[in-house]
PQR file of N, CA, C, O and H, with PARSE charges and radii, in Angstrom:
ATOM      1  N   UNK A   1      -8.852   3.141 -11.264 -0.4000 1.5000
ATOM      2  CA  UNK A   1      -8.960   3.906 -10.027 -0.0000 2.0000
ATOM      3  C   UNK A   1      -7.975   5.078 -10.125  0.5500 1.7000
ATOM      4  O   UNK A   1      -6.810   4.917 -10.488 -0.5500 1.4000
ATOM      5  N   UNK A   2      -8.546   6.375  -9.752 -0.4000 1.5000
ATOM      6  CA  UNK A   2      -7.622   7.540  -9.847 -0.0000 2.0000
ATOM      7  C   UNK A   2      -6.937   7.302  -8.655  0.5500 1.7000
ATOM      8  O   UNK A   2      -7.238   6.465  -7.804 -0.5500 1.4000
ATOM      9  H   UNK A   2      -9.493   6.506  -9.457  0.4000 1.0000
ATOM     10  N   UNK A   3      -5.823   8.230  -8.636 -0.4000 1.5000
ATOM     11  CA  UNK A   3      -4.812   8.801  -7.345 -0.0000 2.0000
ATOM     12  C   UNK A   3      -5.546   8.998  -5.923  0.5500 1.7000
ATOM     13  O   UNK A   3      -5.034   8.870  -4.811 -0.5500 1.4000
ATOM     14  H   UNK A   3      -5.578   8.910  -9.327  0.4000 1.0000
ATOM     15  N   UNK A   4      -6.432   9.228  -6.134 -0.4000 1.5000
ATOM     16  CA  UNK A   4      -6.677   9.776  -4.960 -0.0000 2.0000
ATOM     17  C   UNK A   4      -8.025   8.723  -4.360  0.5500 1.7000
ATOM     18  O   UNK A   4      -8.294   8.726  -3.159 -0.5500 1.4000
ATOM     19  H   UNK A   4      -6.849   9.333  -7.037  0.4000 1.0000
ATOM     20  N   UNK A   5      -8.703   7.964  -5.221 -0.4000 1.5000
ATOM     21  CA  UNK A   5      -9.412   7.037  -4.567 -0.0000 2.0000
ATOM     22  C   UNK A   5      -8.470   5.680  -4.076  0.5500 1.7000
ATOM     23  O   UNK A   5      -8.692   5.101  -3.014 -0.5500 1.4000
ATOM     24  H   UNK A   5      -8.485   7.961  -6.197  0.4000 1.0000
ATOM     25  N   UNK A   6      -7.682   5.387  -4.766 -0.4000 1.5000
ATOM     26  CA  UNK A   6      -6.225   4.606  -4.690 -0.0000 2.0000
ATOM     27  C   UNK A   6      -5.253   5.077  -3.159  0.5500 1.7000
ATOM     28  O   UNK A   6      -4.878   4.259  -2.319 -0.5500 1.4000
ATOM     29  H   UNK A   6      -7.501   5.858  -5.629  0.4000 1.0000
ATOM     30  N   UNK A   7      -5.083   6.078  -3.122 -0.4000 1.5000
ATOM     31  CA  UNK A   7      -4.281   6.584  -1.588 -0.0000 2.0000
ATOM     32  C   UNK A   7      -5.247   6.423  -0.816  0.5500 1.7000
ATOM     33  O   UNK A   7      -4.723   6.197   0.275 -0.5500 1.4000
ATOM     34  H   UNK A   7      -5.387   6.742  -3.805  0.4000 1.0000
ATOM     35  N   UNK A   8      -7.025   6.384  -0.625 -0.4000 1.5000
ATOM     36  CA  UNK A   8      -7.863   6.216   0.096 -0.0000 2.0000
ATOM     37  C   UNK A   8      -8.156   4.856   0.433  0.5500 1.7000
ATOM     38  O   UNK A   8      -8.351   4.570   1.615 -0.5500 1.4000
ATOM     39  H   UNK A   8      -7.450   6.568  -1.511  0.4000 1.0000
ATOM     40  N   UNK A   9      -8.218   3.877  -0.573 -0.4000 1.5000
ATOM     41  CA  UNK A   9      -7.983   2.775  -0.466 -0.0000 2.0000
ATOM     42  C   UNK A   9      -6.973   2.021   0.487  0.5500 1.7000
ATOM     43  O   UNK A   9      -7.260   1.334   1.468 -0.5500 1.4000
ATOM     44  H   UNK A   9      -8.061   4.110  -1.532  0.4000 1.0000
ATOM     45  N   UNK A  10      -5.519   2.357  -0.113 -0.4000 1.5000
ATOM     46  CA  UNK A  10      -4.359   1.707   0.938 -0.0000 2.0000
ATOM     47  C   UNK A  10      -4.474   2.379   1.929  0.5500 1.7000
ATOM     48  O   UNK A  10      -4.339   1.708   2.953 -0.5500 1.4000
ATOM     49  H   UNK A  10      -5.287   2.916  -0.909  0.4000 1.0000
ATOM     50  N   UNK A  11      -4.783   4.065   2.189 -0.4000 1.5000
ATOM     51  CA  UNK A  11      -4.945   4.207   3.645 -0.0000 2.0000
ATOM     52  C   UNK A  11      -5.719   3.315   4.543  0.5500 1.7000
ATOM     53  O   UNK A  11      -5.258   2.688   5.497 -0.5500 1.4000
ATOM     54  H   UNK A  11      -4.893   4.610   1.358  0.4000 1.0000
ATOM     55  N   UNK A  12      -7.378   3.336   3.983 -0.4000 1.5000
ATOM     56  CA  UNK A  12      -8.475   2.291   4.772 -0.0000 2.0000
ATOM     57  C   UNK A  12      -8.131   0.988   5.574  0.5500 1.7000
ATOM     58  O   UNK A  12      -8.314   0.546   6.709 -0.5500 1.4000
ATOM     59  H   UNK A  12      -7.752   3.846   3.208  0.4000 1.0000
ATOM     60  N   UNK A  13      -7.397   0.506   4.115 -0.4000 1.5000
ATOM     61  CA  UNK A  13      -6.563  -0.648   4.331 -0.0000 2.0000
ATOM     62  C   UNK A  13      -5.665  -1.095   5.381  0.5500 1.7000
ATOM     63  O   UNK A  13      -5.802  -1.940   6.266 -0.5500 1.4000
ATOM     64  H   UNK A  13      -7.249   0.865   3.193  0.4000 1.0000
ATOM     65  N   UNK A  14      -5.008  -0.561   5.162 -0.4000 1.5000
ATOM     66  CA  UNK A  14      -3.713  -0.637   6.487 -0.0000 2.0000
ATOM     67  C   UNK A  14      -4.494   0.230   7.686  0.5500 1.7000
ATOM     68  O   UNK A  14      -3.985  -0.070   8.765 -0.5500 1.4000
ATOM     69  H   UNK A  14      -4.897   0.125   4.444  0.4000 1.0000
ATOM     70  N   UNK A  15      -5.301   0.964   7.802 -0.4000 1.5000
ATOM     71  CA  UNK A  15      -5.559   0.908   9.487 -0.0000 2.0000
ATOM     72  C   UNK A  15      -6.550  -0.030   9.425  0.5500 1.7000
ATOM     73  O   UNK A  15      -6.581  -0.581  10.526 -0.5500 1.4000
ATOM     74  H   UNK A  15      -5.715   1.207   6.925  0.4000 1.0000
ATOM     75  N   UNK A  16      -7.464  -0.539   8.619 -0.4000 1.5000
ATOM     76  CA  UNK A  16      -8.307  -1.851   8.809 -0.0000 2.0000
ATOM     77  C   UNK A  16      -7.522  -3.399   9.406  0.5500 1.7000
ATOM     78  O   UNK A  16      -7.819  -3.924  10.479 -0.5500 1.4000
ATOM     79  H   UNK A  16      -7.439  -0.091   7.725  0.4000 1.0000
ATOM     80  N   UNK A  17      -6.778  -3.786   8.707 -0.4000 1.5000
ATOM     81  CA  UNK A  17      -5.707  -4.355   8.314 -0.0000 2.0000
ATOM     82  C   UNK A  17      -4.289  -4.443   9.100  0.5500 1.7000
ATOM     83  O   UNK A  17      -3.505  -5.391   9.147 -0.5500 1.4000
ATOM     84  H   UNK A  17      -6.537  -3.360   7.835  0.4000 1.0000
ATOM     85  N   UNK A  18      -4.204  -3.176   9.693 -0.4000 1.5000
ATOM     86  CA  UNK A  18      -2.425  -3.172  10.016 -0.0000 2.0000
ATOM     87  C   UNK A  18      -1.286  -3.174   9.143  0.5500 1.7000
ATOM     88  O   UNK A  18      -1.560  -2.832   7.993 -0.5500 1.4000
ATOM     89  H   UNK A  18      -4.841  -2.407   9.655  0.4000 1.0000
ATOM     90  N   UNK A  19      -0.112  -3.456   9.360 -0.4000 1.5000
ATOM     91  CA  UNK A  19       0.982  -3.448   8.367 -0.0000 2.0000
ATOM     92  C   UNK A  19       0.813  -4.687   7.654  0.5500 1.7000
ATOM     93  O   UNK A  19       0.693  -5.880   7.931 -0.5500 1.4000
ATOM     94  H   UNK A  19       0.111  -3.733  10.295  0.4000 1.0000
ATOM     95  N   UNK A  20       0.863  -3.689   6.254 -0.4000 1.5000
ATOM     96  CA  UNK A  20       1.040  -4.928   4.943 -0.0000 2.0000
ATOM     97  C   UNK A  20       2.075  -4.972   4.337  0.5500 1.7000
ATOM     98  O   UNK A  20       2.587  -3.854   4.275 -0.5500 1.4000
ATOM     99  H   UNK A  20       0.961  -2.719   6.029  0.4000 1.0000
ATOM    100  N   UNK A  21       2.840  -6.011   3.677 -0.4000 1.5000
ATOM    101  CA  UNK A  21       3.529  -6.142   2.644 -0.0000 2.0000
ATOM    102  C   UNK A  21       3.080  -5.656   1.174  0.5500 1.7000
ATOM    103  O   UNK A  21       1.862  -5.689   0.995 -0.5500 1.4000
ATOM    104  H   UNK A  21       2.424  -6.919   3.727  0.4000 1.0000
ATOM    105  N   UNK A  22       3.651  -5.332   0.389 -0.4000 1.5000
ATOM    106  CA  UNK A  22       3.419  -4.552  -0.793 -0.0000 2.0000
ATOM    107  C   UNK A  22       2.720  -5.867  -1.658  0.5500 1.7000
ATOM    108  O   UNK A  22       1.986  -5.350  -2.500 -0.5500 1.4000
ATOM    109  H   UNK A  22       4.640  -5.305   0.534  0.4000 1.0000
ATOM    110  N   UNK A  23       2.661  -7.417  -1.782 -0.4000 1.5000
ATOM    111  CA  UNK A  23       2.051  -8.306  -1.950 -0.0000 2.0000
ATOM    112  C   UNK A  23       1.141  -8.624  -1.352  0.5500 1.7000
ATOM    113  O   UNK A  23       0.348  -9.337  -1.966 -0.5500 1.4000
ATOM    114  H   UNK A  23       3.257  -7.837  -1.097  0.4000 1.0000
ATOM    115  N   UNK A  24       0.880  -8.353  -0.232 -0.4000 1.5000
ATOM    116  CA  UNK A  24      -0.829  -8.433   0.725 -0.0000 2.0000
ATOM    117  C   UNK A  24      -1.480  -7.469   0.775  0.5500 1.7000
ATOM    118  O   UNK A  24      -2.548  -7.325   1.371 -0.5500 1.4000
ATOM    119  H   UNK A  24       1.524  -7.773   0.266  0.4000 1.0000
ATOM    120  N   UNK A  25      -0.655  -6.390  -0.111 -0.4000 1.5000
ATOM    121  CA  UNK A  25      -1.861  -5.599  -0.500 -0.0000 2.0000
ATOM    122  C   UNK A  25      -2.285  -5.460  -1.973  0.5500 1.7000
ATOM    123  O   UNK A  25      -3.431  -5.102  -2.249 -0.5500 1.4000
ATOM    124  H   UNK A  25       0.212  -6.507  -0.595  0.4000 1.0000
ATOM    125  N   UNK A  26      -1.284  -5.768  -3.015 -0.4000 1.5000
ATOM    126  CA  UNK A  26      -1.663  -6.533  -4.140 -0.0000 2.0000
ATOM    127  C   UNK A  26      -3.033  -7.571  -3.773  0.5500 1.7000
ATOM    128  O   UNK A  26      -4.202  -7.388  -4.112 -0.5500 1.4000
ATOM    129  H   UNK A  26      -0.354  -6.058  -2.791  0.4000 1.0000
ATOM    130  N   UNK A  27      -2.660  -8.308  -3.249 -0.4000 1.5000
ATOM    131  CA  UNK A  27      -3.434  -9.400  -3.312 -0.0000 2.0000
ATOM    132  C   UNK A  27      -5.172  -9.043  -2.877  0.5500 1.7000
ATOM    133  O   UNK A  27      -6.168  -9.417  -3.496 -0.5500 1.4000
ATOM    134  H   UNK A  27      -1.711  -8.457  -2.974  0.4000 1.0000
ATOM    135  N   UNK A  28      -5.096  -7.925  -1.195 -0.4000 1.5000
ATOM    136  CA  UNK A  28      -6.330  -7.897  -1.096 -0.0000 2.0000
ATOM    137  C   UNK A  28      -6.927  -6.306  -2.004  0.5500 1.7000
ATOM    138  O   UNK A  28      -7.956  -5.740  -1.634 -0.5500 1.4000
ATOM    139  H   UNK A  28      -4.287  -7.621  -0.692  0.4000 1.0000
ATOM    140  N   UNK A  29      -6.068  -5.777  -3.202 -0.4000 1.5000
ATOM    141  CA  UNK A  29      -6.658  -5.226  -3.461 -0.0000 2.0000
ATOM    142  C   UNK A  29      -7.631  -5.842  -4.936  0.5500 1.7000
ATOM    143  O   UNK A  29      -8.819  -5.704  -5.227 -0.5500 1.4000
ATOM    144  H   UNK A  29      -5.232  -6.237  -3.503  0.4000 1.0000
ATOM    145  N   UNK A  30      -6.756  -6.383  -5.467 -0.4000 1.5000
ATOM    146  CA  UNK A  30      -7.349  -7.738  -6.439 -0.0000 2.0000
ATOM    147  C   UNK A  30      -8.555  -8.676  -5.761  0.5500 1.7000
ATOM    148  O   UNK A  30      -9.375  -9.414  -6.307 -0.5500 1.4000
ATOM    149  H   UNK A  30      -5.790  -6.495  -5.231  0.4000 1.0000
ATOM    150  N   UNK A  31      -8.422  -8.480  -4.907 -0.4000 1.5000
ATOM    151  CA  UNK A  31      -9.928  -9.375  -4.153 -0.0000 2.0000
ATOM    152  C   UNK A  31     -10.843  -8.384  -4.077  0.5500 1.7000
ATOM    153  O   UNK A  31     -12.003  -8.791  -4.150 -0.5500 1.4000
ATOM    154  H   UNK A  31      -7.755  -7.881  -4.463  0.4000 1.0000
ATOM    155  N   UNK A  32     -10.707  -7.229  -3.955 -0.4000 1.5000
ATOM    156  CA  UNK A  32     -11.785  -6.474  -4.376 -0.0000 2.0000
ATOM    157  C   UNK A  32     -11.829  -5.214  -5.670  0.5500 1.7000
ATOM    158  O   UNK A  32     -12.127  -4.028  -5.815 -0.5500 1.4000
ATOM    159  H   UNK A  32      -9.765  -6.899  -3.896  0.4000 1.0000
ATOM    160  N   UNK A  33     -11.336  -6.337  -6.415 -0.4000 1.5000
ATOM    161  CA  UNK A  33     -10.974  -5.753  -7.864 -0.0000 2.0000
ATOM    162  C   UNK A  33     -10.737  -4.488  -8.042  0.5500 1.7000
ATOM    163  O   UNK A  33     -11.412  -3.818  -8.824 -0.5500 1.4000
ATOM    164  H   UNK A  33     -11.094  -7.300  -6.297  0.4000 1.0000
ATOM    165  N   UNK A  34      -9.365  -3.804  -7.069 -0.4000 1.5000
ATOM    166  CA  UNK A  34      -9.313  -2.791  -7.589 -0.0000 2.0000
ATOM    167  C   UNK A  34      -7.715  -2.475  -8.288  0.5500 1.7000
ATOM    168  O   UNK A  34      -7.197  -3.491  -8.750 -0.5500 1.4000
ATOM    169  H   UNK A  34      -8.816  -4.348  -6.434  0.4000 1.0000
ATOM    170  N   UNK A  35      -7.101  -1.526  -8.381 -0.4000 1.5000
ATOM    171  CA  UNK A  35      -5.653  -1.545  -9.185 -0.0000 2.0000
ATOM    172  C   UNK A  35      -5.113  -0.111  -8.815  0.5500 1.7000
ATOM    173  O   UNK A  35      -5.746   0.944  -8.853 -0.5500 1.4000
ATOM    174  H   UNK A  35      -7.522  -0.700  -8.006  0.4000 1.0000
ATOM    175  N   UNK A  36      -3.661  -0.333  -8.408 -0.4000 1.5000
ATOM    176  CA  UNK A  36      -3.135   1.130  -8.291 -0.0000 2.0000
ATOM    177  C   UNK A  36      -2.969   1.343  -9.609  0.5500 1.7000
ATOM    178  O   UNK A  36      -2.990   0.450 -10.457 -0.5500 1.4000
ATOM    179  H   UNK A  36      -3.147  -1.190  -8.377  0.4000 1.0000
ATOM    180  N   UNK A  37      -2.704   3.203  -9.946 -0.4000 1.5000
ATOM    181  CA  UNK A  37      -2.536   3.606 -11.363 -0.0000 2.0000
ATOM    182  C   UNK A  37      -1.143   2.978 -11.920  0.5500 1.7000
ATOM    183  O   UNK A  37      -1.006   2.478 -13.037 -0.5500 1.4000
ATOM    184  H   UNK A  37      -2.687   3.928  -9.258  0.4000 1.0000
ATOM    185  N   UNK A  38      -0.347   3.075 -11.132 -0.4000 1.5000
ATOM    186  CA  UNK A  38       1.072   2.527 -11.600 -0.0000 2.0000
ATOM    187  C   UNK A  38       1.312   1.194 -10.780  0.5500 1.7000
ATOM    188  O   UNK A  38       0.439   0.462 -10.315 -0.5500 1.4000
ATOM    189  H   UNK A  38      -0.458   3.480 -10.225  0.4000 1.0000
ATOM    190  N   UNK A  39       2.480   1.060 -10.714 -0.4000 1.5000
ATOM    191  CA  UNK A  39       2.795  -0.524 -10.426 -0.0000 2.0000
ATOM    192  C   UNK A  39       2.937  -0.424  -8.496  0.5500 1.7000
ATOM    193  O   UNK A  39       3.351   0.554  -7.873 -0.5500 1.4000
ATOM    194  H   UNK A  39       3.190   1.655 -11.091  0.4000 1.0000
ATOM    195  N   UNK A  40       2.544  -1.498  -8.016 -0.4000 1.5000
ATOM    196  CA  UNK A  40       2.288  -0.740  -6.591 -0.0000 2.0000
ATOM    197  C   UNK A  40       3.187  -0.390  -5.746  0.5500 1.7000
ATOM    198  O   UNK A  40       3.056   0.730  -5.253 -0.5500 1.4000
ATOM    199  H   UNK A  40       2.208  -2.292  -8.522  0.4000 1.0000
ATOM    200  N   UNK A  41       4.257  -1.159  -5.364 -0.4000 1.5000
ATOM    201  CA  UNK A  41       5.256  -0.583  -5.054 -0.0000 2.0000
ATOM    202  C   UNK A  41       5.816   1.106  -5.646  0.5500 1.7000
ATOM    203  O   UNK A  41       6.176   2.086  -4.994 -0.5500 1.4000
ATOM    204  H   UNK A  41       4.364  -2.069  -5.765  0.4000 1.0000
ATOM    205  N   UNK A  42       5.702   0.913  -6.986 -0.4000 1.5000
ATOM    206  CA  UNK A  42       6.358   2.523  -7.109 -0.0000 2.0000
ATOM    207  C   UNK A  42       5.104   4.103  -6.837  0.5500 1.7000
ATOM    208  O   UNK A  42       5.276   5.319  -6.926 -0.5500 1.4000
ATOM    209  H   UNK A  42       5.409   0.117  -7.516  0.4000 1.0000
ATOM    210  N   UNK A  43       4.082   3.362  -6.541 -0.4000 1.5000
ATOM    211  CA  UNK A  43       2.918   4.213  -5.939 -0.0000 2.0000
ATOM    212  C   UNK A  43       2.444   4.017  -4.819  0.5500 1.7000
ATOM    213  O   UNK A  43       1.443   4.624  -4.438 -0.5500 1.4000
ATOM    214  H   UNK A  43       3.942   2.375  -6.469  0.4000 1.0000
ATOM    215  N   UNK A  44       3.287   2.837  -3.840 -0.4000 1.5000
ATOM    216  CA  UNK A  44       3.267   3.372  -2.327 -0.0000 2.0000
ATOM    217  C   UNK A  44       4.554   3.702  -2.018  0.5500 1.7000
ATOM    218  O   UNK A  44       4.750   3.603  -0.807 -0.5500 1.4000
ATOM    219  H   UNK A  44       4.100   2.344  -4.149  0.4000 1.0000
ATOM    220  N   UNK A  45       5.718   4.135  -2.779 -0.4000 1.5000
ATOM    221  CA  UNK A  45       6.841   4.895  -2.173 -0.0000 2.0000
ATOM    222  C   UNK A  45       6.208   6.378  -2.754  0.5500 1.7000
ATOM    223  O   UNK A  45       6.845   7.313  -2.269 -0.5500 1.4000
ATOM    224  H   UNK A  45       5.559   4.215  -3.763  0.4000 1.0000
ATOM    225  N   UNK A  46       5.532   6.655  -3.321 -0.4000 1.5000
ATOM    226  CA  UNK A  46       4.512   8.248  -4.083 -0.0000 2.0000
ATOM    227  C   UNK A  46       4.111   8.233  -2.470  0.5500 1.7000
ATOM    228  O   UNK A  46       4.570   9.026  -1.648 -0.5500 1.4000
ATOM    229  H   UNK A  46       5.014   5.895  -3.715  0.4000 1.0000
ATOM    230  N   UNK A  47       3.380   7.417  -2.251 -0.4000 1.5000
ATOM    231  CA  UNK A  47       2.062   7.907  -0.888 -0.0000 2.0000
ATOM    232  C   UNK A  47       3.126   7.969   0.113  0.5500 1.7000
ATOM    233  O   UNK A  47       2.814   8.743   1.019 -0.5500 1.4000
ATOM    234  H   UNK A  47       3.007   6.773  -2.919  0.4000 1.0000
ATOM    235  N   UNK A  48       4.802   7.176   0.340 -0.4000 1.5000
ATOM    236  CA  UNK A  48       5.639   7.347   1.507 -0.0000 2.0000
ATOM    237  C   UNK A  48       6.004   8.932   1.617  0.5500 1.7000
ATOM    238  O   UNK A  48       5.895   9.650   2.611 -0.5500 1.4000
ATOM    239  H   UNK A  48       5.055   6.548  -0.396  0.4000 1.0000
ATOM    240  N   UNK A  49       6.454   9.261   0.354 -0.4000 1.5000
ATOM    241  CA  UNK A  49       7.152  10.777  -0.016 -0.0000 2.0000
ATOM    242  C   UNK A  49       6.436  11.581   0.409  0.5500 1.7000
ATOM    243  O   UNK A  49       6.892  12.485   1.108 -0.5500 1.4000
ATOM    244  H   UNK A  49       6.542   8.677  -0.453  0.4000 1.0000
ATOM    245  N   UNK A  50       4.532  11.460  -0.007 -0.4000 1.5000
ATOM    246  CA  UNK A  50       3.928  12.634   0.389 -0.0000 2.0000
ATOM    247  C   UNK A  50       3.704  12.596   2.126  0.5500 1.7000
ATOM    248  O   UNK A  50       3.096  13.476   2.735 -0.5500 1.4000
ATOM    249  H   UNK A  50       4.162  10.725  -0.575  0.4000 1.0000
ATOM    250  N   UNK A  51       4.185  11.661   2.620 -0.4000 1.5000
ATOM    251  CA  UNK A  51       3.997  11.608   4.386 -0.0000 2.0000
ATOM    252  C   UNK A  51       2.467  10.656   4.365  0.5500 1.7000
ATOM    253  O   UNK A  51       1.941  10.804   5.468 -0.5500 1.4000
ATOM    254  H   UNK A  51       4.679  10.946   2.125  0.4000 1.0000
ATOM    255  N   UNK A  52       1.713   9.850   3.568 -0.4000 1.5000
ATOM    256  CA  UNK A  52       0.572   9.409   3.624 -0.0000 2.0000
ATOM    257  C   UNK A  52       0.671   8.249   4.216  0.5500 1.7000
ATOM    258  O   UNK A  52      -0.384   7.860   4.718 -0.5500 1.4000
ATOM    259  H   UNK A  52       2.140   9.730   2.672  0.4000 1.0000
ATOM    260  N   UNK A  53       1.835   7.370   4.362 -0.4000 1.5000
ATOM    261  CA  UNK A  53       2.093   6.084   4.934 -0.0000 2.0000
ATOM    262  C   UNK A  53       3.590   5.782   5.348  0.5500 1.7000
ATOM    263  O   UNK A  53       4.469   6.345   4.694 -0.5500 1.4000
ATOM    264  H   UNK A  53       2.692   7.686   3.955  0.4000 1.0000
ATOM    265  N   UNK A  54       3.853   5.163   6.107 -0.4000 1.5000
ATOM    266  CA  UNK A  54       5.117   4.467   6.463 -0.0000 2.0000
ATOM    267  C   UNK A  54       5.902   3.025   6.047  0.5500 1.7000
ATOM    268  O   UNK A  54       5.724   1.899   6.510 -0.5500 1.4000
ATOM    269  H   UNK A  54       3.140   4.706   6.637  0.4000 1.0000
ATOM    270  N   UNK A  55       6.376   3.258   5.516 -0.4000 1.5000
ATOM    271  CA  UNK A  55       7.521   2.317   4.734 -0.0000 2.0000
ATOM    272  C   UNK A  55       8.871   1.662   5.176  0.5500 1.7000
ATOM    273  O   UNK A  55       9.819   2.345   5.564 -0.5500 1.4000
ATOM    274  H   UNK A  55       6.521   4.174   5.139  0.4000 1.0000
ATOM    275  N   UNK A  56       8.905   0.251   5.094 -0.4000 1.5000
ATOM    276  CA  UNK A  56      10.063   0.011   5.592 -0.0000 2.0000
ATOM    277  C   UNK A  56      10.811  -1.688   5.188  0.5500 1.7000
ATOM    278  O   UNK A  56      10.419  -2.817   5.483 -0.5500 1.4000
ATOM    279  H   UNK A  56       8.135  -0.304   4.779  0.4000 1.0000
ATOM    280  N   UNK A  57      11.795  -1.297   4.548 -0.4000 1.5000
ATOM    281  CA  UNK A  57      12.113  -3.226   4.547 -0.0000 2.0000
ATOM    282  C   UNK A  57      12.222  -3.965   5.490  0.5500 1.7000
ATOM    283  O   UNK A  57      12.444  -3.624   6.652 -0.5500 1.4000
ATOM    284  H   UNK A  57      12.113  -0.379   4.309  0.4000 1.0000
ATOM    285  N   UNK A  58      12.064  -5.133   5.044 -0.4000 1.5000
ATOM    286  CA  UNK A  58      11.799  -6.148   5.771 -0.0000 2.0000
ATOM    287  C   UNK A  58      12.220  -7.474   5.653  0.5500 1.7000
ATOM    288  O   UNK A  58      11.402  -8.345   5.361 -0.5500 1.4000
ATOM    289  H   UNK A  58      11.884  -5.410   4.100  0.4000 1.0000
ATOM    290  N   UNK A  59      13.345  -7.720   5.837 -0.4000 1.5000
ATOM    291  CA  UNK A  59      13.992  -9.290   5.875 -0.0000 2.0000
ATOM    292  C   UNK A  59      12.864 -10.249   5.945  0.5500 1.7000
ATOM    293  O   UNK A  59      12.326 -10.861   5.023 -0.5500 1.4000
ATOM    294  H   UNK A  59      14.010  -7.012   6.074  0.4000 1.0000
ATOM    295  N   UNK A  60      12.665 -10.259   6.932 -0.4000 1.5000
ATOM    296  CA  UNK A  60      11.141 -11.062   7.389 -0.0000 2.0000
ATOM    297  C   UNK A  60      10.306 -11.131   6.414  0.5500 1.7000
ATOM    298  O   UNK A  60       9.706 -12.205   6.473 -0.5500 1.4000
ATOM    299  H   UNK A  60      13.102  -9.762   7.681  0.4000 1.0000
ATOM    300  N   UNK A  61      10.074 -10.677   5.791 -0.4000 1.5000
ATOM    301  CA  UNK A  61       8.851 -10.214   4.741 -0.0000 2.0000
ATOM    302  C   UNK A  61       9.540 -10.555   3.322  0.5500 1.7000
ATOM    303  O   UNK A  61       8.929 -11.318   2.574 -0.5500 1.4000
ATOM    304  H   UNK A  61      10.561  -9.805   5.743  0.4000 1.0000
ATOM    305  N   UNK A  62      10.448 -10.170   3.025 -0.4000 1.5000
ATOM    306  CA  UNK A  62      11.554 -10.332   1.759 -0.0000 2.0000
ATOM    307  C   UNK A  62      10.830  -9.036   1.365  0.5500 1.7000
ATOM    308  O   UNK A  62       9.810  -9.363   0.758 -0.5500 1.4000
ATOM    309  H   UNK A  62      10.945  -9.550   3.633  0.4000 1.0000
ATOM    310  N   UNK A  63      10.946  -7.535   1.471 -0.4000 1.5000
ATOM    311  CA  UNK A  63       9.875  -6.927   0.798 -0.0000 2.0000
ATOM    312  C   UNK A  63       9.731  -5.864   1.610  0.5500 1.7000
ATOM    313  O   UNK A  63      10.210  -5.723   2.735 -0.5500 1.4000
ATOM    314  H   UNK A  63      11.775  -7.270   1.964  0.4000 1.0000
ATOM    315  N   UNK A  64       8.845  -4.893   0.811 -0.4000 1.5000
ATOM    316  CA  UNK A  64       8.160  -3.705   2.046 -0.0000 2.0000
ATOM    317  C   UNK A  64       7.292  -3.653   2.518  0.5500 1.7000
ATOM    318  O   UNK A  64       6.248  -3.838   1.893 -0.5500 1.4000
ATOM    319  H   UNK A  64       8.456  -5.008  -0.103  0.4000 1.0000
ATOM    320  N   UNK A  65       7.296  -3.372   3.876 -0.4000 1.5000
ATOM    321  CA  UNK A  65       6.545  -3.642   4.748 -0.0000 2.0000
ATOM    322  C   UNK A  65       5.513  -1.827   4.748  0.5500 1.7000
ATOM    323  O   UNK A  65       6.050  -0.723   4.655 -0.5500 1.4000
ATOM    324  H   UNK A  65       8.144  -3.222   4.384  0.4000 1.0000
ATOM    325  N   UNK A  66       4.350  -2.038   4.851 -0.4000 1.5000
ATOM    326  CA  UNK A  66       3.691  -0.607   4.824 -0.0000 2.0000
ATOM    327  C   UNK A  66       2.911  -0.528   6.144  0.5500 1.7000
ATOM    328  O   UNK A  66       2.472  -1.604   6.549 -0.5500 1.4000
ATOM    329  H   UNK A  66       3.915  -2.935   4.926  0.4000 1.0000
ATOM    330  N   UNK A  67       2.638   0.677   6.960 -0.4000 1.5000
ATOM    331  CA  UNK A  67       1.579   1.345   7.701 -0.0000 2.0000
ATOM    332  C   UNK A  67       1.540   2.436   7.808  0.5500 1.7000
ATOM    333  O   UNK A  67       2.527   3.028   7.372 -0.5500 1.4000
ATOM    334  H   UNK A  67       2.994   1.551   6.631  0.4000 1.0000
ATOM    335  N   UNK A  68       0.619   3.133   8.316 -0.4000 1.5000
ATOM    336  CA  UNK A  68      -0.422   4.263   8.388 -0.0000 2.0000
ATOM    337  C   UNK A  68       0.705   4.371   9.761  0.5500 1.7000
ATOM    338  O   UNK A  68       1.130   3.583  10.606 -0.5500 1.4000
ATOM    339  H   UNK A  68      -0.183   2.651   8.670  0.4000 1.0000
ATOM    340  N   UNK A  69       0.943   6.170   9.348 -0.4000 1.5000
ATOM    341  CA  UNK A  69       1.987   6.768  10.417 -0.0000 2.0000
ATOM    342  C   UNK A  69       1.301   7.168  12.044  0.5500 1.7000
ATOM    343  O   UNK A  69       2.027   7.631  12.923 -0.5500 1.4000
ATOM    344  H   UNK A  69       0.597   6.810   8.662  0.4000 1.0000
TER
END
């Protein structure tokens, strides 16, 4: 999956969805067999930088927590 079908993806996602953890979205993107280009965490802090999503740790979560701004 390129960059840009990949940022379309986790966008869909998380307003389908709501806030995910960077592992619940691993997980439901593997359920519909798809793969970020790089490792996912370091390509949803890419989509935080460009303003495409919101990012934030999370005790609760052990992890980052993601949504659509």
């Amino acid at each position: 999956m390129n960059d840009d079908d990949a940022e379309a993806f986790v966008i869909r996602l998380l307003k389908e969805q709501g806030p995910q953890s960077t592992m619940q979205i691993e997980k439901l993107a593997r359920k519909e067999h798809k793969r970020c280009p790089d490792q996912t965490v370091i390509f949803l802090m890419k989509m935080k930088k460009k303003g495409l999503i919101r990012g934030e740790a999370s005790l609760e979560k052990k992890g980052w927590v993601w949504s659509t701004p």
